[in-house]
N, C-alpha and C positions, 0 to 999 in steps of 0.2 A: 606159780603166780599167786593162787590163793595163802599158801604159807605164809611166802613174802609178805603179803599185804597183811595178812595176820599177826606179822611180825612188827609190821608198823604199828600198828593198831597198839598191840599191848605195848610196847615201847611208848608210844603216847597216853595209854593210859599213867601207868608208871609214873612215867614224866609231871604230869597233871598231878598225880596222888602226893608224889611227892615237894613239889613245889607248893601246893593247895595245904595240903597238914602244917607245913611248917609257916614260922611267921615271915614274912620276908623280909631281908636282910636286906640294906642298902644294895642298890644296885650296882654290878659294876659294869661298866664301859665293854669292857670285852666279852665279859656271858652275855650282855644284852645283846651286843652284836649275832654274837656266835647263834642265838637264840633266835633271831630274828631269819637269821641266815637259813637255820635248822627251818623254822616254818615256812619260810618265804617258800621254800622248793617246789616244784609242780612236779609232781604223779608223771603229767604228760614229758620232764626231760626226757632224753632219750639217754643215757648215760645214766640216768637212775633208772630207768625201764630195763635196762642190760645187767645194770649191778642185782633188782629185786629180782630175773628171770636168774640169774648166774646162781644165786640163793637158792631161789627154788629148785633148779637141778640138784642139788648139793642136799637134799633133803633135811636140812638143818633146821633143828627145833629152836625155837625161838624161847631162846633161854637164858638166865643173866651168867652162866659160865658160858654158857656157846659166846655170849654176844663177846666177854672180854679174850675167848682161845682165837676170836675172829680174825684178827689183824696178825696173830701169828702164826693161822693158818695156811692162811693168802702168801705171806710171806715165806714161808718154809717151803708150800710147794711151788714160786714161784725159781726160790735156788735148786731145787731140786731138776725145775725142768733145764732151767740153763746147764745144768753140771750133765743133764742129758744131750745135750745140743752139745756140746765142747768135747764129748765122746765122738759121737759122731763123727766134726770136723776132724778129728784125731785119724779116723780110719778114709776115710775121704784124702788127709795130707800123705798116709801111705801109699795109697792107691795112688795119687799123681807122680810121687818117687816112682812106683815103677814104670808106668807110662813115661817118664823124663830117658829111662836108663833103656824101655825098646827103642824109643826115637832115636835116642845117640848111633844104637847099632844102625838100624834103617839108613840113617845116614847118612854110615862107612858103607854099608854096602852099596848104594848107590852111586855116590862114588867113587866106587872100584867098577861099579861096571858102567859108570861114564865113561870111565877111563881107556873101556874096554873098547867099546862099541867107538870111542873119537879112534882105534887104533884102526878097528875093521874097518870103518868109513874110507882111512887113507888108504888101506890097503885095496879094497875094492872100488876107489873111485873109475878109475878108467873103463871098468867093465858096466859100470853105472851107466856111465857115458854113450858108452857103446850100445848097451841097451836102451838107451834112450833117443837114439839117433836112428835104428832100427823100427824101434814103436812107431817112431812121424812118419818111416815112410811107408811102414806096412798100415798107417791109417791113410793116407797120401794115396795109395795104391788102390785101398778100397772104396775110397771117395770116387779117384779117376774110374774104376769098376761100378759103382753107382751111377756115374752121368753116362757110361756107356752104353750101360743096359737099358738108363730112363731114355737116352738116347734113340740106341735101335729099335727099343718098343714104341718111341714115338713117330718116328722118322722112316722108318725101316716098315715095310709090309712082307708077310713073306710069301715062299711061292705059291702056296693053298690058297693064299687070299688074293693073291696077283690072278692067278687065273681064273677066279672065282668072279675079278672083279670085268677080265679081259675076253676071257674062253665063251663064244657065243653057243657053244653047249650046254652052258650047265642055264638054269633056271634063274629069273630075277626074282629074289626074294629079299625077305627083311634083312640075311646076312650080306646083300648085293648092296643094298644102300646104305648097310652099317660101313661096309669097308669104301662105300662110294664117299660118303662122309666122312672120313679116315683120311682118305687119299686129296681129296679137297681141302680139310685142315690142314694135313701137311703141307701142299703148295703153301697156302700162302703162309704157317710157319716160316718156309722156306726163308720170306724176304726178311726176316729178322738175322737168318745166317748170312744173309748178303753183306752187312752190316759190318762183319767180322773182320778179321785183316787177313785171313784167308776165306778167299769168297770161294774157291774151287768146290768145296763140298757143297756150297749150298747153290751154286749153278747146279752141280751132276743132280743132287736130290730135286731141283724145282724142274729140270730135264723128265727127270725120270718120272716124277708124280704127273706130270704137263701129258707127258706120253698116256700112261696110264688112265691119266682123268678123259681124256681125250677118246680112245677106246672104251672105256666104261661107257659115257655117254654116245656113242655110235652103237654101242648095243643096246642100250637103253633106248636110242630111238628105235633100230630095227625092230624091238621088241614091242613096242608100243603100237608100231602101225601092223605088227601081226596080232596083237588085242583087238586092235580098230575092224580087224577083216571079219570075228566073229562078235563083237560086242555088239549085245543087246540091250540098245536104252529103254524098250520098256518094263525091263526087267529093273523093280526097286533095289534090288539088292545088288548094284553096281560092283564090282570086285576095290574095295579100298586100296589096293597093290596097286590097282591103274592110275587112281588119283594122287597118291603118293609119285608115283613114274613123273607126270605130268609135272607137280609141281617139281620135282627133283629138276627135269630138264628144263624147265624156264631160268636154268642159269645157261641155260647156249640157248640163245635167242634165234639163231641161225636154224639149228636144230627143231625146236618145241614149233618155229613156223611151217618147216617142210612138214612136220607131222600134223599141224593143222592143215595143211594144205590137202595131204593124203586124207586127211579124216574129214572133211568137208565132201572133198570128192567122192568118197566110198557111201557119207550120209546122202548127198544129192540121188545117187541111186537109186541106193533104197528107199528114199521116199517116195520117187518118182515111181519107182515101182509098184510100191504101196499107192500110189494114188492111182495108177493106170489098174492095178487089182481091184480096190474100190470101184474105181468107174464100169470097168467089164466083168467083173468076178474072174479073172482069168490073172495067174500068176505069169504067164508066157503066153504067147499068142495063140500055143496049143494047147494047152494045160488048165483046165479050168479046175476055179477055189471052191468046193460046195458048201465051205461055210462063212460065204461072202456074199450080200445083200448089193447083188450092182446095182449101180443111183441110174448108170444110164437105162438096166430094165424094169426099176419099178419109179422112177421120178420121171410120167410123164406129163406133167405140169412141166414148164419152163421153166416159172419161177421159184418151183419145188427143186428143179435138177439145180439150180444154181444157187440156191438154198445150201442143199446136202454138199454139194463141191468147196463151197466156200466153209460151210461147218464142220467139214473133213481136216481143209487145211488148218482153221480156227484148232480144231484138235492137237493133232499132226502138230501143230508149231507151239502150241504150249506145252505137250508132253517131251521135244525137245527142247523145248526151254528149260523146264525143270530138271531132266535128266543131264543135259548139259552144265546147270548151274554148280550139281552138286559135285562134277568134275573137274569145273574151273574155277568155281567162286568156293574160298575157301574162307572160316570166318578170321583167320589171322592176318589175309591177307599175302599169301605165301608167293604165290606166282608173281604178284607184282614185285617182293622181294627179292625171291629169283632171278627177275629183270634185271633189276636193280644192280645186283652182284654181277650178273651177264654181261654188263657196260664194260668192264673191268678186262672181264675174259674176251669178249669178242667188242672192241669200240667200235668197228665195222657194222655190224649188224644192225645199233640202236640209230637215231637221228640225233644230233645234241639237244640234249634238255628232256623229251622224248620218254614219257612216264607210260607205265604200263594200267591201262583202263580194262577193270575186267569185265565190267558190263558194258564197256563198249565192245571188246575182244570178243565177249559174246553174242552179242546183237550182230556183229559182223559176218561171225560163225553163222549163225541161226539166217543168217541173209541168204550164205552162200551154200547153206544145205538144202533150202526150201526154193533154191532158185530153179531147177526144174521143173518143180510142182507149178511155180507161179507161168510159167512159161506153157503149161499144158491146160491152166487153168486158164489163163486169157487167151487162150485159142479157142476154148470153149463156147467161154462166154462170149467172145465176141461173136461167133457162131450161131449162138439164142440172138444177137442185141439185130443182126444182120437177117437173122429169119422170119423175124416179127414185124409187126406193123400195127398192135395194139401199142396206142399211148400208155393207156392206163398200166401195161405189165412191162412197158420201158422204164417208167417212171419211177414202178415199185421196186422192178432191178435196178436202180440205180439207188434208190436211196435203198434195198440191203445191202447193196457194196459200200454205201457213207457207213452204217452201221458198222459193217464189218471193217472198215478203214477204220475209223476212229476206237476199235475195239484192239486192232494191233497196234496202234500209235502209240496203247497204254505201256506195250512191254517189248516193243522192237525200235523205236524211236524214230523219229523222221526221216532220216535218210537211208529208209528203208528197203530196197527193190520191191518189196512184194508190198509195198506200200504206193509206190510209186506206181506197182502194174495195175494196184485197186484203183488209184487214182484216174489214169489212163480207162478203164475200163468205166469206172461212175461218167467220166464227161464221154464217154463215147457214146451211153448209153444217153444219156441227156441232148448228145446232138442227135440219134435219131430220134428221141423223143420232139423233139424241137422240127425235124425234118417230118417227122410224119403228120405234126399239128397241121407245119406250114403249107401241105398237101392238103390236108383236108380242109381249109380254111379256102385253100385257092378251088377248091372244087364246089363249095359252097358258095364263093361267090359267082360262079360261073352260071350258075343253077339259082338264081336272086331272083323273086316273082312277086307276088304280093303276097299281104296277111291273109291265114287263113279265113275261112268267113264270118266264125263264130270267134277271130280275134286272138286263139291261143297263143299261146306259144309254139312256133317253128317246130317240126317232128328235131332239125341239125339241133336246135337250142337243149333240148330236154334231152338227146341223146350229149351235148355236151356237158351240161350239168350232171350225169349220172357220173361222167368220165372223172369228173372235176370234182366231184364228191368222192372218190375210188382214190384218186389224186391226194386231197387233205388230210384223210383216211389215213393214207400210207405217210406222209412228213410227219401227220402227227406221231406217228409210231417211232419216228428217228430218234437220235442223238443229238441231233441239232442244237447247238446252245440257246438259252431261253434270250440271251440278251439280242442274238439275230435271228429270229425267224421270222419275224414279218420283214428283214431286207431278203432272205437269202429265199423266201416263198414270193417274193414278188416277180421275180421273173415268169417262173412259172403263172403267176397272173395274166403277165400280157402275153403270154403264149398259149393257153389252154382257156381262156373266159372271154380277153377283153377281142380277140376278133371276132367272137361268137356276138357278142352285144352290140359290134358294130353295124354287123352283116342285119340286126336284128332292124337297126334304127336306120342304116339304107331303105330297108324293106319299107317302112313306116312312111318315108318321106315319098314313094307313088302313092300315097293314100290323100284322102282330107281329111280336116276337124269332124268329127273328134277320133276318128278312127284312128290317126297319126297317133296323139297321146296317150290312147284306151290300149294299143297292141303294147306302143313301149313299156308302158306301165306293165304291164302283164310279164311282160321278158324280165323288167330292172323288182320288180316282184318275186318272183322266182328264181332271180339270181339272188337273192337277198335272201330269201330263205334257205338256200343253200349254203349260202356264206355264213347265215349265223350261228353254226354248232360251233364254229371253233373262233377263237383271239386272234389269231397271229395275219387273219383274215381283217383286221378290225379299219384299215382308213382305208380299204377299198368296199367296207359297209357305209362309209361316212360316202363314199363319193355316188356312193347307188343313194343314200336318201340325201344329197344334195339334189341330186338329177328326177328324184319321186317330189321331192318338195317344189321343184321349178316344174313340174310335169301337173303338178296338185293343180298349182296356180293357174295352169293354161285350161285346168278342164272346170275350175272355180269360173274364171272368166266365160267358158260356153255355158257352164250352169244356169249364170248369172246373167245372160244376154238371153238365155233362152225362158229365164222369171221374166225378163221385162217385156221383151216381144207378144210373147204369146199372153202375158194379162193384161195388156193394153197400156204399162204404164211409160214405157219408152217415149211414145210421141208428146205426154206431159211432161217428162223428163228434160227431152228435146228442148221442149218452149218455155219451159222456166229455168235452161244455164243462163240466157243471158240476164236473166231478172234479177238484181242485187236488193238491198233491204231499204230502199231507201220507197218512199213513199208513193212519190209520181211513177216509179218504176212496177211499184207493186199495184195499181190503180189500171197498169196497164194490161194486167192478167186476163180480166174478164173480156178484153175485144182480140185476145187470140182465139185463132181458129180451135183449138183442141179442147177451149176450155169454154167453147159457145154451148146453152144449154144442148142441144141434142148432142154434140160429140162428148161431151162429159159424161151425159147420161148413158149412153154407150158405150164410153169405158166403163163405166162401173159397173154396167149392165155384165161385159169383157171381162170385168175385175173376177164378179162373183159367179160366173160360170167357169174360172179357171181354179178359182183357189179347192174346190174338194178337191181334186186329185192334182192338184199340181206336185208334189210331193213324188205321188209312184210314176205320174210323166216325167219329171225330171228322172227317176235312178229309170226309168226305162232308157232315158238316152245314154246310160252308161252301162246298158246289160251284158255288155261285153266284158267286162271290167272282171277281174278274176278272185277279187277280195270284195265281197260286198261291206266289208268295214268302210273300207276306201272310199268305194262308191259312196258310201253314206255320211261321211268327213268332207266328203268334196259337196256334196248335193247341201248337207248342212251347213257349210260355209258360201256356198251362194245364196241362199234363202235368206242368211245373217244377213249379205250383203241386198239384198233386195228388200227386206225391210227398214233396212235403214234409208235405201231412197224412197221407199212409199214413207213413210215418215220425213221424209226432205217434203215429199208434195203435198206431206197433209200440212205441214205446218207453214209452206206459203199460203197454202186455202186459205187457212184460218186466220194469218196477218191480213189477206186482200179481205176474208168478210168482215174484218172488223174495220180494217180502212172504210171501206162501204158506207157500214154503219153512221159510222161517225161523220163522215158527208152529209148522209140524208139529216141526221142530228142537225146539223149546220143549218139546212135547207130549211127544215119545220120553223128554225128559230127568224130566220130571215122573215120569212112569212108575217110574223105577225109584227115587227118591226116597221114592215111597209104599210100599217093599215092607215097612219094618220099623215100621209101625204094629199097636194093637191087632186084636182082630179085627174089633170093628164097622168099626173107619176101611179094617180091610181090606177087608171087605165094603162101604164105598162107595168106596175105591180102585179095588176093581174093576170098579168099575161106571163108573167115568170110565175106567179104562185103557182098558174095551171101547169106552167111548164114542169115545175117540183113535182108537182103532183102526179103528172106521168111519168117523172121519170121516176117516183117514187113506189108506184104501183110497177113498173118494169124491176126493181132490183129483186133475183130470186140470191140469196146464201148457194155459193158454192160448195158447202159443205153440204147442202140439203141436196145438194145432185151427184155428190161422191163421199155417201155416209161411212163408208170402213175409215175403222180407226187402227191404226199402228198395233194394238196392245189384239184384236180381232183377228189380224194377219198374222202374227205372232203363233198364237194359239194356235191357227188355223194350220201354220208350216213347219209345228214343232213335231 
């Protein structure tokens, strides 16, 4: 590329030198062209980029003989190369001459031995034929050999597995259910053979499998109720072969029931035994357990033995629950399946429609395993309910049987038997509860005298409130729903309190005031305090202080009668109801008897020798009282109320001595009015002046003869 371009260069130089030395010559048309042409050209063609590289390879000096050998260069070796190219072609045109002359033969040989093989062809067709007629049916033969063998192996069991499935010697194992499975599918395959236009095989094969299946599950059940005679449900580790059986046989409904039947009964037993072991320590009547804790020799509490009896079966019936679950409740739902398909096979045995429930199947079970236990257990109990005559340990047996009822309801369901005997057994306990109240109630009232002297409470009252405390004690401890216990605890109210309060207020009524409502008080007190540890107690506390508030008032009233009496203000009380505010009415005060100077002065004389201790005389007349709060609620609401009528009579006082006043006012003024009459009017002027004048000297202020003031009393009673 450098040459090249060096070749340009002195070419241009040249060019220049010689056009430049010389003069120039008119121009002509075509060198100008040509000239223009020459310079116009760009470096960047690519057709000159190729001619200047083509150069340069060719190592060619840039010369003025090279430049003019140039063109006949190029041209020499380019004949040269075609006269090499037209060689070539020459031996290439040989070479396809002899490729023309093998093809020709190829040709003829081919065919001659078309010719050959169209002769064999006719000659052999027949035996063609033959063997081909052959091939179909020996492939025809081995198809029919295919559906025989898939046939027999599906259809067909043979004798190892017949007696395997039949033979009540040999053992129920996984190959017993494999082939039980077997023989089950092929029945009902069977009905697809029916289908066929010869049905004879698939009646014999649905015969014979019917047979089979039929025997399978007769030993499947024998074998099951001889598991049943040593199976251990407290053992975790259940045998899975047996749960497998079980569900296997819930397709013959007939069947899976006899063997509940048989396995409820062999459970009954043994529980019942198990519970008669517990109870004596004794496995047989002669046989005693030494590592058995008997309830009946060390529970002897009552309500301990029936405790332990009842937390044995509580035991006892959930460890059959679970042990039973994990034999019948399966989680795919298997035995109700079973059923299901068992409709089929025996439509006798199900009811129409008639779905298999397995916790009901089980709850049922669980009923009639525990049904002897429940049968030994309420003989018991009723035995404790029947030997007693404490309320308070009828009461608390009854509500541990609610307890324990509402504890199986969770997992044995309502129409329980052993639900049913708890049930029997709670209200038996409650009618003697109820029967022994009604005794003691009737023997207290037979035995009704008066209140004690110092007022207490009854020795029957305080021993029934201990009972009735023991009582609330033990419900509150229940199950009881919150939304009923103040209904379902009200009975027990009017059976175990409200005769007691009765018997309390007969008592009261051969008494008098105040003794009558200071005893009640003291009972409806102390029922009150007992009642108020617990809620559910809560509107028979509303109706104890309706009957303390109506009982307040009646002894407010003695209070209050025994402030006026004894300070002397009653008989003033007395003689100014009828006096109303009207003026001649109040003028008339002073010529009552009570309020003539010496009885006045003598109430108030009365007044102020009562008031120091009026206070501890009044709670003296309630020392009976057993709350001195009370006592002094009550004492302080009559004193409220006796101030307010000695404030009634001071302030008629004070209207009369101002009326008074204002009289004599009148009087003075009259007086001097009359002085400028004649002599007669004077001489009877004077005779009213004197008149004024004594009665004027006669008015003493009734205030001045009964000084305490309302605000004195007050202080005095606070």
């Amino acid at each position: 590329m450098v040459n090249g371009q060096g070749y340009m260069n002195d070419f241009s130089e040249n060019f220049d030198d010689k056009f430049t030395a010389v003069p120039a010559p008119q121009k002509s048309n075509a060198l100008s062209n040509k000239i223009s042409t020459v310079l116009s050209a760009s470096y960047a063609d690519s057709e000159i980029r190729e001619a200047v590289r083509t150069l340069d390879e060719r190592n060619i000096q840039n010369s003025a003989e090279t430049r003019r050998k140039l063109r006949l260069d190029v041209q020499k070796e380019v004949i040269e190369r075609n006269g090499d190219i037209i060689k070539d072609f020459g031996h290439v045109a040989e070479q396809l001459k002899r490729i023309g002359t093998t093809i020709n033969s190829l040709n003829e040989c081919c065919e001659d031995m078309r010719q050959r093989v169209a002769a064999a062809r006719q000659e052999n067709a027949p035996v063609l034929e033959e063997a081909s007629t052959l091939l179909g049916q020996k492939q025809e033969l081995e198809t029919k050999k295919q559906l025989l063998d898939a046939f027999n192996k599906h259809f067909i069991i043979s004798e190892e597995e017949e007696s395997l499935l039949t033979t009540t010697s040999k053992e129920v194992d996984d190959d017993f259910f494999a082939i039980l499975k077997r023989v089950r599918q092929i029945y009902l395959d069977c009905q697809v053979l029916l289908g066929t236009e010869n049905q004879r095989l698939g009646l014999e094969l649905m015969d014979q499998s019917s047979r089979n299946l039929n025997t399978g599950y007769q030993k499947l059940c024998r074998w099951i109720q001889k598991e049943f005679k040593n199976l251990n449900l407290e053992n975790p580790q259940i045998s899975s072969i047996i749960r497998r059986a079980l569900r296997a046989l819930a397709e013959r409904p007939s069947l899976f029931h006899s063997c509940l039947d048989y396995f409820a009964e062999a459970r009954e037993r043994v529980l019942t035994d198990a519970f008669y072991s517990a109870l004596t320590g004794s496995i047989t009547e002669n046989d005693q357990n030494p590592m058995t804790n008997p309830i009946e020799f060390h529970a002897h509490d009552p309500l301990r033995y029936v405790g332990d009896m009842l937390a044995w079966t509580h035991s006892a019936t959930v460890s059959e629950r679970e042990a039973l679950e994990s034999l019948f409740i399966s989680e795919g739902n298997e035995i109700s399946k079973g059923f299901q398909a068992g409709k089929e096979a025996e439509p006798w045995s199900t009811a129409d429609g008639e779905v298999f429930d397995g916790l009901k199947a089980l709850g049922d079970l669980i009923n009639r395993n525990v049904a002897g236990v429940s049968k030994a257990l309420r003989q018991r109990v009723e035995q404790v309910i029947q030997n007693h005559e404490d309320p308070v340990l009828l009461y608390k047996v009854a509500n541990l049987v609610n307890f324990y009822r509402i504890t199986f309801a969770k997992f044995l369901g309502a129409d329980s038997s052993l639900l049913e005997t708890l049930s029997s057994l709670e209200e038996s306990s409650l009618r003697q509860f109820r029967t022994v109240m009604s005794d003691t109630v009737t023997s207290i009232q037979a035995d009704l005298s008066v209140p004690p002297s110092d007022l207490r409470i009854p020795d029957f009252l305080d021993e029934a409130l201990n009972q009735f405390t023991a009582l609330m004690k033990s419900y509150d401890s229940s199950l009881t729903p919150a939304s009923s216990r103040i209904a379902d605890f009200k009975p027990i109210l009017s059976q175990a309190l409200d005769p007691f309060l009765k018997a309390c207020e007969k008592i009261s009524k051969e008494t008098e005031a105040p003794v009558t409502s200071i005893f009640l008080v003291n009972c409806l007190l102390a029922a009150r305090t007992t009642l108020s540890r617990y809620d559910f107690v809560q509107p028979k506390i509303s109706d104890l202080d309706e009957q303390l508030a109506s009982l307040s008032s009646t002894l407010t009233q003695y209070q209050h009668a025994f402030f006026l009496h004894t300070s002397g203000l009653h008989p003033l009380l007395e003689a100014l109801a009828p006096i109303d505010e009207s003026a001649e009415s109040l003028l008339r005060v002073p010529m009552l008897a009570p309020f003539q100077q010496q009885a006045l002065t003598e109430a108030s004389q009365t007044l102020d020798d009562f008031l120091p201790s009026a206070l501890m005389d009044a709670i003296q007349n309630l020392r009976g009282l057993s709350s001195m709060k009370f006592a002094q609620e009550v004492t302080a609401a009559a004193a409220e109320r006796f101030c307010e009528d000695f404030e009634f009579v001071e302030g008629k006082l004070g209207k009369v001595d101002e009326l008074r006043e204002e009289r004599a006012a009148e009087v003075e003024k009259g007086e001097g009015d009359a002085e400028g009459d004649d002599e007669g009017s004077k001489k009877g002027g004077d005779a009213q002046k004197e008149e004024g004048k004594t009665e004027k000297r006669e008015v003493v202020p009734l205030r001045s003869l009964f000084p305490r003031t309302g605000g004195e009393i007050r202080v005095l009673l606070s």
